[in-house]
N, C-alpha and C positions, 0 to 999 in steps of 0.2 A: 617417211618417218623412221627413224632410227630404233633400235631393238634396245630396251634395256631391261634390268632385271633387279627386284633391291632384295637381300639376302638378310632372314635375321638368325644367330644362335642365341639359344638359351643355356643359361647356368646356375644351378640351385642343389639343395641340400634334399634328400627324401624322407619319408616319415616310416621307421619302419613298422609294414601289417598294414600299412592304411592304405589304400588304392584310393580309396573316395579323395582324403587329402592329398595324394601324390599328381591325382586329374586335378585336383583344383588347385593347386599351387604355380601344373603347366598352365594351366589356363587363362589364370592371371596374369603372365607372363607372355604368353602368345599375344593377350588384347595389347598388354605395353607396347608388344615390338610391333602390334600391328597399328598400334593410335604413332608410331612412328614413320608408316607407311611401308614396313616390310609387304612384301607379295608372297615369299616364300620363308616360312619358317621352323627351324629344326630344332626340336628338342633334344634331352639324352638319351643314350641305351637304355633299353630297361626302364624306365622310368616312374614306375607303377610301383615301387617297392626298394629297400636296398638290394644291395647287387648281391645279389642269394648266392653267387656260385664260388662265394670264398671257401665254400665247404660243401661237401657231399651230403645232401640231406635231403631223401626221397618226399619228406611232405611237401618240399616245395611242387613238385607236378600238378598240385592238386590245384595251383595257381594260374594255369594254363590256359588257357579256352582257344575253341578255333577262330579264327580271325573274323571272321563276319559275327560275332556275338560278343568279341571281345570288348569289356567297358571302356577301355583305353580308346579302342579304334569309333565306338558308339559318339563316345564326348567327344572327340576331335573331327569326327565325322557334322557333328551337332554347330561345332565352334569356327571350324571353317567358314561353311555357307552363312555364316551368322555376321562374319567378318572380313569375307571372301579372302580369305588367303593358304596357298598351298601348305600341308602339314604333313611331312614322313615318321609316322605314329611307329615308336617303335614297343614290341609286347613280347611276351612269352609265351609261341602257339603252338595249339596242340591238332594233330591231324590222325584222328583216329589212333593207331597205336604210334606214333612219332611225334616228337616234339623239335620244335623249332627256335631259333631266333631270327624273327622276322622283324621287318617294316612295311606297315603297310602306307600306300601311298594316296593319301586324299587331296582330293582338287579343290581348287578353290569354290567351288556350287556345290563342296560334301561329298560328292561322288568319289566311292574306297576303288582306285583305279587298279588296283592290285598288289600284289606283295612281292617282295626281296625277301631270300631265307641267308641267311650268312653264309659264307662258303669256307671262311678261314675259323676253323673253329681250335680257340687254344686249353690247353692242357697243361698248366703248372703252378706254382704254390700261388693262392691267391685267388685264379682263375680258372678253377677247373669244372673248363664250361662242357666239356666231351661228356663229361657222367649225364647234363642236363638234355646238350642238344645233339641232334643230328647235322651232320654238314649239310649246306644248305642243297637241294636241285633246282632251282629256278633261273641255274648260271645268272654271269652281270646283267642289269636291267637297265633301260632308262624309261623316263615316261613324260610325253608329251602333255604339260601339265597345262591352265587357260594361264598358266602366267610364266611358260618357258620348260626349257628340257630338263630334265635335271636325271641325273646319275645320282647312284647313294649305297653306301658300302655301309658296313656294321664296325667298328672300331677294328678288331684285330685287321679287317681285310683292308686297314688305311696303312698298315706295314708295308704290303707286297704291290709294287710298283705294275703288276702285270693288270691290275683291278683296276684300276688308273685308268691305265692306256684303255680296255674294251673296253670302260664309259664314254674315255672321249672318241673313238675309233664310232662307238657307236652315235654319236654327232652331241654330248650332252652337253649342253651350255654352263653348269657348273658341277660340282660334285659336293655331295653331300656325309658325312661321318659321323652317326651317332655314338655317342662313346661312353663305358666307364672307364677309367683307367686311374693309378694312384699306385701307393705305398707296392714296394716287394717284397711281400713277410718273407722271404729266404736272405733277405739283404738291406737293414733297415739305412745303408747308407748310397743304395740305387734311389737314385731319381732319376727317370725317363721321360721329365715333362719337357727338355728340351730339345732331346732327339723323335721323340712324337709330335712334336711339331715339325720340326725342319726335314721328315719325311714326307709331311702332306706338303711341306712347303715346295717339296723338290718334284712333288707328282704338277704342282701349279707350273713352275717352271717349264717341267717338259713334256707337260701336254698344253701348255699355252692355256688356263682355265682357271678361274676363280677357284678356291675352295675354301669349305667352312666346315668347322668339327664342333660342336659340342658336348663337352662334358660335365660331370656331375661333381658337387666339389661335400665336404664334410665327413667326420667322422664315424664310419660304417662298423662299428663291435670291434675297434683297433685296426681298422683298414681307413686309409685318409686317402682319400681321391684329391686330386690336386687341379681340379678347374684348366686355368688357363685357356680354356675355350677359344679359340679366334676366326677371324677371315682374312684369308688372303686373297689377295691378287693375282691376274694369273700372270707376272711377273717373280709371284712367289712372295713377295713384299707380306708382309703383315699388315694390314689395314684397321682391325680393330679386334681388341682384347681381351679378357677379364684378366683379373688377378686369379691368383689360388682360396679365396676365401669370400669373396664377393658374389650373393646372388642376382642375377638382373639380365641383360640381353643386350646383343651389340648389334647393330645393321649396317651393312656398308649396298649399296648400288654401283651398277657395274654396266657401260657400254656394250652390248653384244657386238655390235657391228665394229666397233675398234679392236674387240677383244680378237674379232675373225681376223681382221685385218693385222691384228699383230701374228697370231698364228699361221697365215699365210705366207708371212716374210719369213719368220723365223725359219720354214722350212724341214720341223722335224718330221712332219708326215710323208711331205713330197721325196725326203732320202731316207724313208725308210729300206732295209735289206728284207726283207723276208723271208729270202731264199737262201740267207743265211742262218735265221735261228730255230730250224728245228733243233738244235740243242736244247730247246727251251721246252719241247714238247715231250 
């Protein structure tokens, strides 16, 4: 019997202050993509709240909790086993005196398999996430989910092509990218929604792997997020979309066994150098 996997992103607007409404608006959303037969599916960064880190302001901490009590992780832990399907709950955690941006990863029976802390944490107008979080130490993850492998980076770390590779090095059958991304207050004529795409596109390419990013789309106190959410192929191809202003959820399914099978011809693993790029260390 052949391996496959069907993949959903979501895409929506958040409510700012309201947790209760920001769980239940994913939630609604989760049942859509899952009454569509999604197995695996990814919400946005953050998603419990607007994207707080346009600005420096210490009460947001207060919004924090550690991951096993966090409501976000509670409701999708509840909504899973309810619908069986995988959910990479992303929160803002707090671990004693450190704060984090995490994902925590629940299985399809509920079970919070563990967390990813971000590693690439950025620092400029917009997003200055360093005041809020720590760089992550849990290095890249993948997690043996009941409905496949899955790898799963935090937005900024969908930039850097090295985050990529250890998922798929570590054998992940797709990769996953929670996101907020939009507007660049230092540049109101930067738009980055087409090269933030055709970066993850090029991670699909040359690791031979599906991947899918979703983001959050709406007007955040003069910050506009710009959606475009999609899934590719692990030909890189774009398989399914949003626009910039549409909320709702896209699924695409995806062969494992062909997907191996194209990976193995293409060859990029079997010529890798190694011995060539400690430059890179």
């Amino acid at each position: 019997m052949s391996r496959s996997i069907k993949v959903a992103a979501l895409q929506t607007a958040f409510v700012k202050g309201d947790m209760a409404a920001n769980i239940d608006r994913v939630s609604e959303l989760v049942r859509t993509a899952a009454a569509q037969g999604a197995e695996i599916v990814l919400p946005p960064e953050l998603f419990s709240d607007h994207y707080f880190c346009k600005t420096q302001d210490e009460r947001h901490f207060a919004t924090a909790y550690e991951w096993p009590n966090h409501p976000v992780v509670l409701a999708m832990q509840d909504l899973a086993a309810d619908l069986g399907v995988v959910i990479p709950a992303s929160i803002f955690e707090k671990d004693g005196p450190e704060y984090f941006n995490s994902v925590v990863v629940i299985d399809a029976d509920g079970a919070a398999l563990g967390l990813y802390r971000k590693s690439h944490i950025p620092d400029g107008p917009g997003y200055q996430e360093k005041f809020y979080f720590r760089p992550g130490n849990t290095g890249f993850r993948v997690w043996d989910t009941l409905k496949g492998r899955i790898g799963v980076g935090i937005c900024w770390d969908q930039w850097f092509p090295e985050a990529a590779r250890a998922m798929a090095l570590m054998g992940a059958d797709v990769l996953l990218y929670p996101t907020a991304i939009g507007a660049e207050p230092q540049d109101a004529s930067l738009d980055t929604a087409a090269r933030w795409r055709r970066a993850m596109q090029g991670h699909a390419v040359s690791n031979v792997i599906p991947v899918a990013a979703a983001n959050r789309i709406g007007d955040e106190d003069g910050q506009v997020f710009y959606g475009t959410s999609f899934i590719s192929d692990h030909t890189g191809d774009s398989v399914a979309e949003l626009d910039r202003s549409t909320s709702g959820v896209i699924v695409s399914a995806f062969d494992l066994d062909q997907v191996d099978q194209d990976r193995a011809a293409w060859g990029f693993f079997r010529d890798r150098r190694t011995d060539l790029y400690d430059v890179l260390l």
